[in-house]
Backbone as a ProteinNet text record, in pm:
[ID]
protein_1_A
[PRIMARY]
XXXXXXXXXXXXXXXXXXXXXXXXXXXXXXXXXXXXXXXXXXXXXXXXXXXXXXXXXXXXXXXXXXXXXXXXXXXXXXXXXXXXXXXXXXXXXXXXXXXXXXXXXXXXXXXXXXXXXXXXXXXXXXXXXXXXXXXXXXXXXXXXXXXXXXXXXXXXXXXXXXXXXXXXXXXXXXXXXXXXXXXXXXXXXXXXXXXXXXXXXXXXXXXXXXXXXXXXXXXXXXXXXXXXXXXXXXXXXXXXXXXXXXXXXXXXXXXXXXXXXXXXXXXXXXX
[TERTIARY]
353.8	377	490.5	479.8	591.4	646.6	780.8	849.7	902.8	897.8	885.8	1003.2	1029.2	1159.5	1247.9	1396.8	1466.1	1482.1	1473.5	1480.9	1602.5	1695.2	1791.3	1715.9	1703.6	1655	1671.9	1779.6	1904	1937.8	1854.6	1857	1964.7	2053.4	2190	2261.7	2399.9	2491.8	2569.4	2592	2702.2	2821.4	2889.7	2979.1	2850.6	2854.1	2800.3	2657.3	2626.4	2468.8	2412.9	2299.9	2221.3	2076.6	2029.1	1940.6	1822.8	1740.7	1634.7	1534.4	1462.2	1352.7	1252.2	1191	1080.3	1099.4	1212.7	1214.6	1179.9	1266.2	1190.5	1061.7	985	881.9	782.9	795.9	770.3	768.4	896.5	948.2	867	840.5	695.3	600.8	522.7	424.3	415.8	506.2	541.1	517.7	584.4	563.3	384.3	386.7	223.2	136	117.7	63.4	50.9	184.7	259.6	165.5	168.8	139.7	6.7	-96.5	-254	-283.3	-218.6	-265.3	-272	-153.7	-178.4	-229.4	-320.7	-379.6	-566.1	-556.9	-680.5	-737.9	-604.5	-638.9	-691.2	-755.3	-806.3	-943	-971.2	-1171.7	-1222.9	-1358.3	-1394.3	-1428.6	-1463	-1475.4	-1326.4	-1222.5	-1084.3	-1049.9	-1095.3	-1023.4	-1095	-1203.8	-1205.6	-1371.4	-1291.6	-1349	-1412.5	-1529.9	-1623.3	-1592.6	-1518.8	-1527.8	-1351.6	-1325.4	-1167.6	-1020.2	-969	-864.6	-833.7	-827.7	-833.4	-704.1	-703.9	-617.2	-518.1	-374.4	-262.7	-180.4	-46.9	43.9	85.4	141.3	151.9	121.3	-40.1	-124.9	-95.4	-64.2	-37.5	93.9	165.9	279.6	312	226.3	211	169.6	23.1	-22.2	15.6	97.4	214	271.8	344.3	465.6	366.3	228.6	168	150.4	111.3	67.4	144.9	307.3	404.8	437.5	413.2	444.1	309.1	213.3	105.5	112	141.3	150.9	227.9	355.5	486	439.6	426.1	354.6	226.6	120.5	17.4	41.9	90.6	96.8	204.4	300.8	370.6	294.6	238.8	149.8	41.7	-26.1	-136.6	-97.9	26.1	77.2	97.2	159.3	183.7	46.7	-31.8	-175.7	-304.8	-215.6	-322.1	-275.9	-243.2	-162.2	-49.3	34.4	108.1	101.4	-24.5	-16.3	81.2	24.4	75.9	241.8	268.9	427.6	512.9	445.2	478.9	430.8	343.9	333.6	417.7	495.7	616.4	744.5	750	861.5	827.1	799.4	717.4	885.1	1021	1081.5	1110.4	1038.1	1064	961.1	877.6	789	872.2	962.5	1040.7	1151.4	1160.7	1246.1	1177.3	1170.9	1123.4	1192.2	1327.3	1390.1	1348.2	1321.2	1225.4	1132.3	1023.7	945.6	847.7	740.4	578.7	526.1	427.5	363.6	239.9	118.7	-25.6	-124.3	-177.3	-267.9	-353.2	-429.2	-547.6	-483.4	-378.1	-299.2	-287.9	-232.8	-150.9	-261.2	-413.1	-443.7	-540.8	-524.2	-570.5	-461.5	-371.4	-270.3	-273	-311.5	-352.5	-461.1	-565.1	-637	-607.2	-521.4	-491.5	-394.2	-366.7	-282.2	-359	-456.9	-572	-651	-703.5	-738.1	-641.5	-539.2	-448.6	-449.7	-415.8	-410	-507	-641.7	-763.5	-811.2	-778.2	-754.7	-677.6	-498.8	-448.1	-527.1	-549.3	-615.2	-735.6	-795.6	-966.6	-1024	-1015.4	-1093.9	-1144.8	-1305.2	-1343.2	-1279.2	-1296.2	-1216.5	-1265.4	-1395.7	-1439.4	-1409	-1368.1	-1301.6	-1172.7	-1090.4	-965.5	-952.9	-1028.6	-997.7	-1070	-1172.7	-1198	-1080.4	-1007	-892	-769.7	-797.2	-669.1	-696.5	-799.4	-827.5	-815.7	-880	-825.8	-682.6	-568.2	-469.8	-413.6	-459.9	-386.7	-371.7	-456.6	-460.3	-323.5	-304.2	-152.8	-57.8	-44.7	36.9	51.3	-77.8	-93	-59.3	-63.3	-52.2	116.4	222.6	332.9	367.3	351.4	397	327.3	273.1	218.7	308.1	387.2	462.8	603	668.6	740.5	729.6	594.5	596.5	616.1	589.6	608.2	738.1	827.2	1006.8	1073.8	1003.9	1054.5	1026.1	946.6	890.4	808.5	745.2	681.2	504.5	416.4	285.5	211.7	308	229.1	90.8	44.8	-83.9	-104.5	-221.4	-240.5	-224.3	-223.1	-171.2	-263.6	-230.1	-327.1	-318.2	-393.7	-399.8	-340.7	-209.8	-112.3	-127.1	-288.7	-316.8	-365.3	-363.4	-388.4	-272	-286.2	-163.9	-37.9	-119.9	-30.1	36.3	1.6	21.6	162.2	230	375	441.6	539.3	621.5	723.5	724.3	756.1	896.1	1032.4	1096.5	1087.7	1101.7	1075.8	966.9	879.3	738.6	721.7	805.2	797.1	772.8	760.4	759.2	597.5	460.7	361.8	339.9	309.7	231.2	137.5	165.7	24.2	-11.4	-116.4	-146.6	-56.5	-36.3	38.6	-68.7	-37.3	-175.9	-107.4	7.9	66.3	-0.7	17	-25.7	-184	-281.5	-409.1	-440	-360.6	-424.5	-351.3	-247.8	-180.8	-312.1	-348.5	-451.9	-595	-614.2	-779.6	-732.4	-688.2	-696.4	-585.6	-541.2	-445.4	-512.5	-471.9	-497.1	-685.1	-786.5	-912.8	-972.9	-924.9	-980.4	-964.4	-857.7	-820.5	-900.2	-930.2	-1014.8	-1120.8	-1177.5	-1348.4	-1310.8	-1262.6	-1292.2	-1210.5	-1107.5	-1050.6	-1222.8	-1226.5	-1321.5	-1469.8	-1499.2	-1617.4	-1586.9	-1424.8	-1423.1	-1413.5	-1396	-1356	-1527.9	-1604.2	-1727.8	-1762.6	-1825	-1818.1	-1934	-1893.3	-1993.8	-2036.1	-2126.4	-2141.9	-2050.2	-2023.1	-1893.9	-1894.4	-1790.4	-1767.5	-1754.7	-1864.9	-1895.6	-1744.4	-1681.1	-1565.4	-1493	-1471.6	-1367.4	-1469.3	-1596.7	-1650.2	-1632.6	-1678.1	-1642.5	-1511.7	-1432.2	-1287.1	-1286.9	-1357.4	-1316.2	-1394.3	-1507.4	-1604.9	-1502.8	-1479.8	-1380.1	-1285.2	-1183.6	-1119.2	-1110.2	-1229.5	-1276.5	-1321.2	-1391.7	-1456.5	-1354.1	-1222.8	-1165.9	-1052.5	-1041.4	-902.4	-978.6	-1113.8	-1201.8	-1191.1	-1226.7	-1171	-1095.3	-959.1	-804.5	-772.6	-818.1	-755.7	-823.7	-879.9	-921.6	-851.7	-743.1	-640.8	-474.8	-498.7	-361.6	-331.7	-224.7	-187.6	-220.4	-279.3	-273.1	-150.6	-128.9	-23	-13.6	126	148	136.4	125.5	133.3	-68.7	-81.9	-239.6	-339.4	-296.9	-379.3	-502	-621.1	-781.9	-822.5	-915.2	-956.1	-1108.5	-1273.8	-1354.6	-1367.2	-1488.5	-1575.2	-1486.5	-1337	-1276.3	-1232.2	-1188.4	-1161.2	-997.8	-955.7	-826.9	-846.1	-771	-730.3	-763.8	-683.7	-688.4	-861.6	-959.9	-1072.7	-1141.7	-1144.8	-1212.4	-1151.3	-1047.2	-1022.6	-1103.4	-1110.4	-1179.4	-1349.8	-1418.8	-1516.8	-1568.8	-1503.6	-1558.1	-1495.6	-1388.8	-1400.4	-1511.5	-1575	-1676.8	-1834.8	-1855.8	-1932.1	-1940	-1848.6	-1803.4	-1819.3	-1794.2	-1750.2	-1907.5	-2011.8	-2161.2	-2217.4	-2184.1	-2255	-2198.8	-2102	-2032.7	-2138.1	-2151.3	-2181.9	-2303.1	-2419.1	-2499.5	-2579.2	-2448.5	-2467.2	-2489.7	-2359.6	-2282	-2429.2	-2472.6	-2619.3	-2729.6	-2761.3	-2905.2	-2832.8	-2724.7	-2674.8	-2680.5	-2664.2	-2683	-2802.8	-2905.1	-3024.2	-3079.3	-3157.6	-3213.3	-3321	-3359.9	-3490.3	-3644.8	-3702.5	-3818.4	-3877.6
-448.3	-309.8	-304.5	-181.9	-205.8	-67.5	-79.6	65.1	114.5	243.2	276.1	298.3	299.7	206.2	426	344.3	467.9	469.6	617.5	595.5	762.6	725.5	854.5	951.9	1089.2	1190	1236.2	1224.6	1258.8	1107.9	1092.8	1003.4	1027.3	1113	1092.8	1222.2	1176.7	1340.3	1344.6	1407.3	1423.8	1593.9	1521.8	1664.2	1742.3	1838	1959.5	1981.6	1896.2	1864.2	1754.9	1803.5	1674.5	1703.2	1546.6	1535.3	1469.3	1536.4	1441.7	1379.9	1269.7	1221	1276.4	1427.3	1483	1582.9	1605.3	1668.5	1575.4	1452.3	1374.1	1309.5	1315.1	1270.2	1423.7	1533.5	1642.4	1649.9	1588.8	1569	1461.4	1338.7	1251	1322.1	1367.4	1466.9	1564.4	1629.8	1737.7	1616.7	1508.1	1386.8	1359.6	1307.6	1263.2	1368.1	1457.6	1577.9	1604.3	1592.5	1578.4	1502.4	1370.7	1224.3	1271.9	1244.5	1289.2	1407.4	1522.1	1665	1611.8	1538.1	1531.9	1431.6	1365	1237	1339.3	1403.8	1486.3	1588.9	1591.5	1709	1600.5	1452.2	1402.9	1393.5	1409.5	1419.2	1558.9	1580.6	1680.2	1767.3	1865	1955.3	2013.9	1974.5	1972.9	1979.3	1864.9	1811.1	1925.5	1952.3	2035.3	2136.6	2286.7	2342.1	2497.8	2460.9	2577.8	2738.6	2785.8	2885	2911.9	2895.7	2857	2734	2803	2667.8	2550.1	2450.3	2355	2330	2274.2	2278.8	2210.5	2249.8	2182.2	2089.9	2097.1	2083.2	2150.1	2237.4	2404.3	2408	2429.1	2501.7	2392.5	2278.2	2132	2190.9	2255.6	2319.7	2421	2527.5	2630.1	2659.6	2570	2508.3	2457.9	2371.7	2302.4	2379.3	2498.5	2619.8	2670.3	2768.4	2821.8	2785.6	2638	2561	2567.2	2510.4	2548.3	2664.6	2765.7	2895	2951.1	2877.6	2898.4	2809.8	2669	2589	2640	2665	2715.2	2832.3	2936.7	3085.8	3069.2	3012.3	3031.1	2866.1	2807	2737.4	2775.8	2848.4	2901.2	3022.2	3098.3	3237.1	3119.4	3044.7	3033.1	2929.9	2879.8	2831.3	2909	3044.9	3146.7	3234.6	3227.1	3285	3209.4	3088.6	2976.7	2954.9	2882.2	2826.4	2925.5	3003.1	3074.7	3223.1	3276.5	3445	3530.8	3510.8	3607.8	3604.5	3483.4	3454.2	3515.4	3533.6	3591.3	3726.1	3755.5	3881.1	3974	3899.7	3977.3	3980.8	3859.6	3815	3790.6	3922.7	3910.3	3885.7	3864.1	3837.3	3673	3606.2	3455.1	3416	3499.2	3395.6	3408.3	3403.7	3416.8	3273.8	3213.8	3119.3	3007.9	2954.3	2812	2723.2	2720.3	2640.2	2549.6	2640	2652.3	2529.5	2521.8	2411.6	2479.5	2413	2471.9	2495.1	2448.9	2437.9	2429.7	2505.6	2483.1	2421.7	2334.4	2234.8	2337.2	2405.2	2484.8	2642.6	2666.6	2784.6	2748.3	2628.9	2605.2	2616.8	2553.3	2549.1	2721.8	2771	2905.1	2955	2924.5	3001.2	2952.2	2789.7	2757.8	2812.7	2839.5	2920.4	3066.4	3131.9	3201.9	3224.4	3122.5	3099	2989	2972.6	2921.7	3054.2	3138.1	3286.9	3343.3	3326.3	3448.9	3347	3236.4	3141.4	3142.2	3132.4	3166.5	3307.5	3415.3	3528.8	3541.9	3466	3500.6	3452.7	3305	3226.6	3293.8	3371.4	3392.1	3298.6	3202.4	3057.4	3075.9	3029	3031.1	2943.9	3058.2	2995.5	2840.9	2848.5	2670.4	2585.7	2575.8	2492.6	2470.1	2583.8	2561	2467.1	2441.3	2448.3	2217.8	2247.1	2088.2	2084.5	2105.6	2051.6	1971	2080.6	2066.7	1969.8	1948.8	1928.4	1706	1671.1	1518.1	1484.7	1554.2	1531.2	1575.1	1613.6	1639	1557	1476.5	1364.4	1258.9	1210.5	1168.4	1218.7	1374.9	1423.3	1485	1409.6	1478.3	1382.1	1232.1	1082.8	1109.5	1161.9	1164.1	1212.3	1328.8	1385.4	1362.6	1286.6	1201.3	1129.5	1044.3	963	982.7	1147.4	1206.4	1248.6	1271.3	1270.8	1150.1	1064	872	885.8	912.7	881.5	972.7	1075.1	1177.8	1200.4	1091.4	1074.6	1194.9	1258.7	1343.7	1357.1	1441.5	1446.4	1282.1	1233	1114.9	1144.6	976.8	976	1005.4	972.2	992.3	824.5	854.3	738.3	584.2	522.8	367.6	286.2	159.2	63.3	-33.1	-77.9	-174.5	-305.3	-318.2	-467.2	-442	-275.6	-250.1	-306.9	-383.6	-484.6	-361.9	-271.8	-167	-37.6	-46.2	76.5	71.7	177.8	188.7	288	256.4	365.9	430.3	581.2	705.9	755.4	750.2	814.6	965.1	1011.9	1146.7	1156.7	1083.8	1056	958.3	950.4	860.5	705.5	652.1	481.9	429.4	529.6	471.6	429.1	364.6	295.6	442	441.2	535.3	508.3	578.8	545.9	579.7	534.2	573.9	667.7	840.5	868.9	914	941.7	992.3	880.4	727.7	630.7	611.8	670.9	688.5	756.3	902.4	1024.9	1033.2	892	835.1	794.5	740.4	652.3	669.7	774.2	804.2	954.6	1060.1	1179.2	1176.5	1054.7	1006	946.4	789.2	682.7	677.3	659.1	701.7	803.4	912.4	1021.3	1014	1000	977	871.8	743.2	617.8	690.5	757	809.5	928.9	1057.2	1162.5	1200.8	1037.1	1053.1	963.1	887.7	830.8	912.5	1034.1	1065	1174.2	1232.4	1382.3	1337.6	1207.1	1115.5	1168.3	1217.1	1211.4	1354.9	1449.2	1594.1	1618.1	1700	1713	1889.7	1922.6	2137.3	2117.6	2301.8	2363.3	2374.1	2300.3	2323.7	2231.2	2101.6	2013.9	1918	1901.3	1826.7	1877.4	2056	2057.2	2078	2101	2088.5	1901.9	1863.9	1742.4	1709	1767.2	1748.9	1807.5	1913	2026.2	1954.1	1880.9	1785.3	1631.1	1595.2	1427.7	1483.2	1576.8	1576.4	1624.3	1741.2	1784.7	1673.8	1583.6	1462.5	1375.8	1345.6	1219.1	1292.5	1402.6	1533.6	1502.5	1523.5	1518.2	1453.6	1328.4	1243.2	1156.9	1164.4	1087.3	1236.4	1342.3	1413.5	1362.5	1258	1215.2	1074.8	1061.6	950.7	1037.3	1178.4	1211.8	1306.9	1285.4	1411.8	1521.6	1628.7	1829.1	1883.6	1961.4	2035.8	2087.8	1998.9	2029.2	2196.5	2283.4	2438.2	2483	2406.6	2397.4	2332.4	2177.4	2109.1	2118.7	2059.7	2069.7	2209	2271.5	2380	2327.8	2485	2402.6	2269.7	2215.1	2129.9	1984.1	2028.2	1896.8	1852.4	1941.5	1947.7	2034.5	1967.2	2053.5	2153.6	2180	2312	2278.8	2134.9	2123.9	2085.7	2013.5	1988.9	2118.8	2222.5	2337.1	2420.8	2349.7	2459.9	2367.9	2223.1	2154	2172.6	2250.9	2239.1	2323.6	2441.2	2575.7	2497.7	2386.4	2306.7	2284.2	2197.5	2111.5	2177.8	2276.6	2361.7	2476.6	2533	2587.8	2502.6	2337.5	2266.8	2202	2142.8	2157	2286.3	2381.5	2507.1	2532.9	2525.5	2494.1	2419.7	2281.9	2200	2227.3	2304.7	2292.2	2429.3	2513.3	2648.5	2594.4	2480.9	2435.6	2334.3	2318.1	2201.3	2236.3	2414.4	2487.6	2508.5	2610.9	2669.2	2582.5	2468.8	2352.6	2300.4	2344.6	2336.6	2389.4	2291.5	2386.4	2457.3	2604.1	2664.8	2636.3	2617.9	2549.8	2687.3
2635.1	2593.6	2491.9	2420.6	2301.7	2330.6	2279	2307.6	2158.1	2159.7	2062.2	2009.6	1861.4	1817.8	1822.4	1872.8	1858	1735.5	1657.8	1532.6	1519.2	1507.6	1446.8	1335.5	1408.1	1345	1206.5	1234.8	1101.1	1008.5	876	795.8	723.8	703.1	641.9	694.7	718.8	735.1	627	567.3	426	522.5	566.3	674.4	721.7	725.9	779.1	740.1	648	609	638.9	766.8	785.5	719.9	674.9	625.2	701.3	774.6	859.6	809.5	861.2	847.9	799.5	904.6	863.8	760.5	754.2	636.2	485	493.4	428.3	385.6	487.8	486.2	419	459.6	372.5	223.5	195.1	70.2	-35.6	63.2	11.2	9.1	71.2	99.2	-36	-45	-223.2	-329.8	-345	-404.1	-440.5	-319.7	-355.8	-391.9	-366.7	-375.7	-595.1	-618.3	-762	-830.5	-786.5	-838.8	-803.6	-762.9	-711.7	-798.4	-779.7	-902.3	-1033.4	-1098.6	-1242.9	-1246.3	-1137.3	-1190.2	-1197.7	-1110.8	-1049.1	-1183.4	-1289.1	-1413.1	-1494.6	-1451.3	-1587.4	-1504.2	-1386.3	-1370.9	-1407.1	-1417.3	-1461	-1336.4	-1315.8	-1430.5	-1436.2	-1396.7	-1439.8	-1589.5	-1650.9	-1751.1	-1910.8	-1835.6	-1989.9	-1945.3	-1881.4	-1781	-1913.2	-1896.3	-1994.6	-1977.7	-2076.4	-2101.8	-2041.4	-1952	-1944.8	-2005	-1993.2	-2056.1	-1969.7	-1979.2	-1882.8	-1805.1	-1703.1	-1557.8	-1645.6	-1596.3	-1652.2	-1525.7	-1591.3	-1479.8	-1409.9	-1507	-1464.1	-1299.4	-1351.2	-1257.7	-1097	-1112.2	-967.6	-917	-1013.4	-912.5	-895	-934.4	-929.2	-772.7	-732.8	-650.9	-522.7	-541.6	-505	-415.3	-463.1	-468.3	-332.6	-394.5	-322.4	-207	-188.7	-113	19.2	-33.9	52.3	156.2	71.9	126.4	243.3	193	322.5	441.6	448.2	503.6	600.6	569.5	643.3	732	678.5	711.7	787	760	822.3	919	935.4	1043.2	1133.9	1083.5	1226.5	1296.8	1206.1	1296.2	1320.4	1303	1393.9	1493.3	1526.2	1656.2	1714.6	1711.3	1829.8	1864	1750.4	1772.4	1900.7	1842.6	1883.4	2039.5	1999.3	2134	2237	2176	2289.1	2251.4	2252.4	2187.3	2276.1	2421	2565.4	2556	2543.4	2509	2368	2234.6	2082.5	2162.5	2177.7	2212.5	2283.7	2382.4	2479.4	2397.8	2263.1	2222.6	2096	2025.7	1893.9	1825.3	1787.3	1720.3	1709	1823.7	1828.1	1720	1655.4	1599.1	1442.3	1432.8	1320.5	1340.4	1421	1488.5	1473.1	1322.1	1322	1377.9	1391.8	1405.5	1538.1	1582.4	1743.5	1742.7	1670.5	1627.1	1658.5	1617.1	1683.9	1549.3	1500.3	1377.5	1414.7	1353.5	1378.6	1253.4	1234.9	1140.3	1073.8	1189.4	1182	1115.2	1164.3	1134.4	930.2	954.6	790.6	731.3	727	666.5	636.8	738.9	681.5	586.9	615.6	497.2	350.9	346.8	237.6	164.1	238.4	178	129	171.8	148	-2.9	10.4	-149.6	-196.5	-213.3	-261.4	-377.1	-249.1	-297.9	-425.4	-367.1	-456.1	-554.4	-620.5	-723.9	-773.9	-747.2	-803.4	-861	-815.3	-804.3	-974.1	-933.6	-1033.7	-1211.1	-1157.9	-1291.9	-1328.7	-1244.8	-1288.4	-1285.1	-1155.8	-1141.9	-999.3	-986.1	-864.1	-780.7	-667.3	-586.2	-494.7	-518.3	-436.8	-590.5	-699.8	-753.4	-767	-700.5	-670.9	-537.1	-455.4	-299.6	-371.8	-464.1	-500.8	-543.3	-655.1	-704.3	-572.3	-460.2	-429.4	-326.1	-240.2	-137.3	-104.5	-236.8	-221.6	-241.7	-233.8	-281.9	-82.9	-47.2	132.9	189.5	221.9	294.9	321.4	216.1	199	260.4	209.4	304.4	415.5	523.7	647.6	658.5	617.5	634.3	653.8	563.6	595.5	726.6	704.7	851.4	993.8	973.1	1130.4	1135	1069.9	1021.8	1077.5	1031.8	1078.1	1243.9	1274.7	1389.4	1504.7	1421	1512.9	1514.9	1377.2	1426.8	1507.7	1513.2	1613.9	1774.8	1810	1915.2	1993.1	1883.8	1967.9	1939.2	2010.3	1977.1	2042.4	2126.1	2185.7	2278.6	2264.2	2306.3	2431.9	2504.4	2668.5	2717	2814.1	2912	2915.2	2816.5	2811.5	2891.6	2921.8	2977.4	2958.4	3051.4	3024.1	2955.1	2933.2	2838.3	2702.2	2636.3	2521.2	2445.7	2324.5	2295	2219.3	2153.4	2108.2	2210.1	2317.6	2415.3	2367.9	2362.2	2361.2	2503.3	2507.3	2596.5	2523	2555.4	2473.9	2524.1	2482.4	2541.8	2578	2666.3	2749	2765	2754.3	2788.8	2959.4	3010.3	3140	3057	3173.8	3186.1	3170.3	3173.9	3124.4	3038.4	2980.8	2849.1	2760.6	2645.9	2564.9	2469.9	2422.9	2275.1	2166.6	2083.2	1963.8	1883.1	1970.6	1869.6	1738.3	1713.8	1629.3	1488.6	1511.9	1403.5	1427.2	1496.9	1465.9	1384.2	1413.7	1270.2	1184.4	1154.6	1057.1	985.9	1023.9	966.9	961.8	1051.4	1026	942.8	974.3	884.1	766.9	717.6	628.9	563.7	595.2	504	501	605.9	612.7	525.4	535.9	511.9	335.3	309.2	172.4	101.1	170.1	106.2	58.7	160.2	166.6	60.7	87.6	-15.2	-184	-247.6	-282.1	-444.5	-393.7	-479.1	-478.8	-374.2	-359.8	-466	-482.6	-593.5	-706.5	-752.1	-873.9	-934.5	-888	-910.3	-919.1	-1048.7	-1083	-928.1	-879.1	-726	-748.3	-708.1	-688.9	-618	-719.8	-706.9	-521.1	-439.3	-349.5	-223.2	-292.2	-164.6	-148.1	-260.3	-219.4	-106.1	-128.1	-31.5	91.3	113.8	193.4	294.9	233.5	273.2	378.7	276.7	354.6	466.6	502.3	636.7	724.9	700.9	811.3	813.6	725.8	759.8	821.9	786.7	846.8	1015	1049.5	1151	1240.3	1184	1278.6	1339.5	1214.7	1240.1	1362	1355.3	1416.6	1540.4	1569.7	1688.4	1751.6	1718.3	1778.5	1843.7	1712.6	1738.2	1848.3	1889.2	2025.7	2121.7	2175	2273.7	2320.4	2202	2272.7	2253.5	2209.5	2203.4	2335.1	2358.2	2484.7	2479.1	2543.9	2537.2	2599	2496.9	2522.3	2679.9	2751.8	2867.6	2905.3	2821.1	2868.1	2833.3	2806.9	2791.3	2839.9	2848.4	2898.9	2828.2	2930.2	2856.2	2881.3	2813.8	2809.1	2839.7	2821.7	2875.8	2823.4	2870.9	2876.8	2847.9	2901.7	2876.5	2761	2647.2	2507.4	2495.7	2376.8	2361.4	2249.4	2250.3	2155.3	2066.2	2000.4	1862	1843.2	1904.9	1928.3	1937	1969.1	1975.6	1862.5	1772.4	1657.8	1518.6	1556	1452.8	1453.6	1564.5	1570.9	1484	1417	1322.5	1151.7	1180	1050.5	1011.3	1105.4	1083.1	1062.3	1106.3	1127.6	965.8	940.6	796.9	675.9	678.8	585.2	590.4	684.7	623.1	576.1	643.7	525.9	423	392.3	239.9	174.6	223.3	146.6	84.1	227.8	226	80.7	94.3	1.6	-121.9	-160.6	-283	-361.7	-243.9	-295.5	-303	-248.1	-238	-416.1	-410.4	-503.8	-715	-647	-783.9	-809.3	-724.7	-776.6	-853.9	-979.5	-1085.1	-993.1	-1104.9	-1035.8	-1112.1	-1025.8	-1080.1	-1122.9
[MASK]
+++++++++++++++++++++++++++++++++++++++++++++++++++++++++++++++++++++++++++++++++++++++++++++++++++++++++++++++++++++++++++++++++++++++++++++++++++++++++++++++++++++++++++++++++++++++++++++++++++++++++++++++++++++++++++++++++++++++++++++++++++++++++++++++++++++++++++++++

């Protein structure tokens, strides 16, 4: 069994300013995001888009900006939505208390869409070619902050079998052995997900199936890596033996083939 390395939260103090890890690792995350957009304004129909002016830089951090501000916003309301409504509801001023922690995946990414909309909105660009632009460039940085979540010791797996060679033991997690699920959906809705849909958008696809794509890889691979990660002790399994995050990926996956499936009736010539 391996134990999981103590890793100091706080990657630098300068006096009264500490600088943490996950904040850092966020900070990669804005990075790659950077590096991936202006590489993403040289495939088409990016690079020189009919009847509009073509995608800049501008527009990757404009993006970027937006991006942020939904992430933040719509993943803290859809953690108190999601997961603890009865509780925000008695104590509707706590959901203003990030400091608190509690972030929702499924939450953020509705908010991304939401400044998806309004960015599309603003440019006069449809909005399923905003959502292709943006959508192979995530991955990476869900890849970070899983990352952030391994040094912080939290979001561990469920309880493994003492001869799995990687089982680790979790501080404040007791003395069992678990999965490291935090470095699974490192690696399947990160580094995975990115292999597969980063070379499939390199390729002009109907308007839509890229980010379609993404809401099913990422829905499948989320599906899965929760069947070696822990449920939220105030939740546990819900029916049929599924967690939360598993019953919020199932309307991913479900949304992101009819996308696809619209985006591919829709690009058909008519005979």
């Amino acid at each position: 069994m391996l134990l999981q390395p103590h890793i100091n939260p706080v990657a630098l103090q300068l006096g009264p300013l500490a600088v943490h890890w996950y904040g850092l690792t966020y900070l990669a995350a804005f990075g790659f995001f950077m590096l991936l957009g202006t590489r993403r304004l040289r495939h088409e129909p990016f690079a020189s888009v009919t009847g509009r002016a073509a995608w800049s830089r501008r527009d990757v951090e404009d993006i970027l900006f937006l991006g942020v501000m939904g992430v933040v916003l719509g993943g803290r309301l859809g953690y108190c939505l999601f997961y603890k409504p009865g509780y925000y509801m008695a104590h509707p001023l706590e959901v203003f208390a990030v400091w608190q922690g509690g972030m929702s995946f499924h939450g953020g990414i509705l908010g991304v869409f939401v400044a998806g909309w309004w960015f599309a909105h603003s440019r006069s660009r449809p909005l399923l070619q905003v959502a292709d632009f943006v959508v192979p460039c995530v991955p990476t940085g869900l890849a970070m902050g899983r990352l952030g979540n391994f040094i912080n010791g939290e979001l561990w797996g469920r309880v493994a079998s003492p001869d799995l060679p990687w089982a680790m033991v979790f501080r404040g997690a007791g003395d069992a052995p678990r999965h490291p699920s935090q470095i699974y959906n490192l690696l399947l809705e990160g580094v995975l997900l990115f292999a597969l849909l980063w070379p499939y958008a390199r390729k002009q696809r109907p308007e839509g199936q890229v980010a379609a794509a993404f809401l099913v890889g990422y829905g499948a691979l989320r599906f899965g890596a929760e069947y070696f990660r822990e449920p939220d002790d105030f939740l546990g399994l819900l029916s049929l033996g599924l967690s939360m995050g598993q019953w919020l990926c199932l309307p991913m996956i479900v949304v992101g083939a009819a996308v696809w499936l619209f985006a591919q009736r829709r690009a058909r010539p008519l005979l």
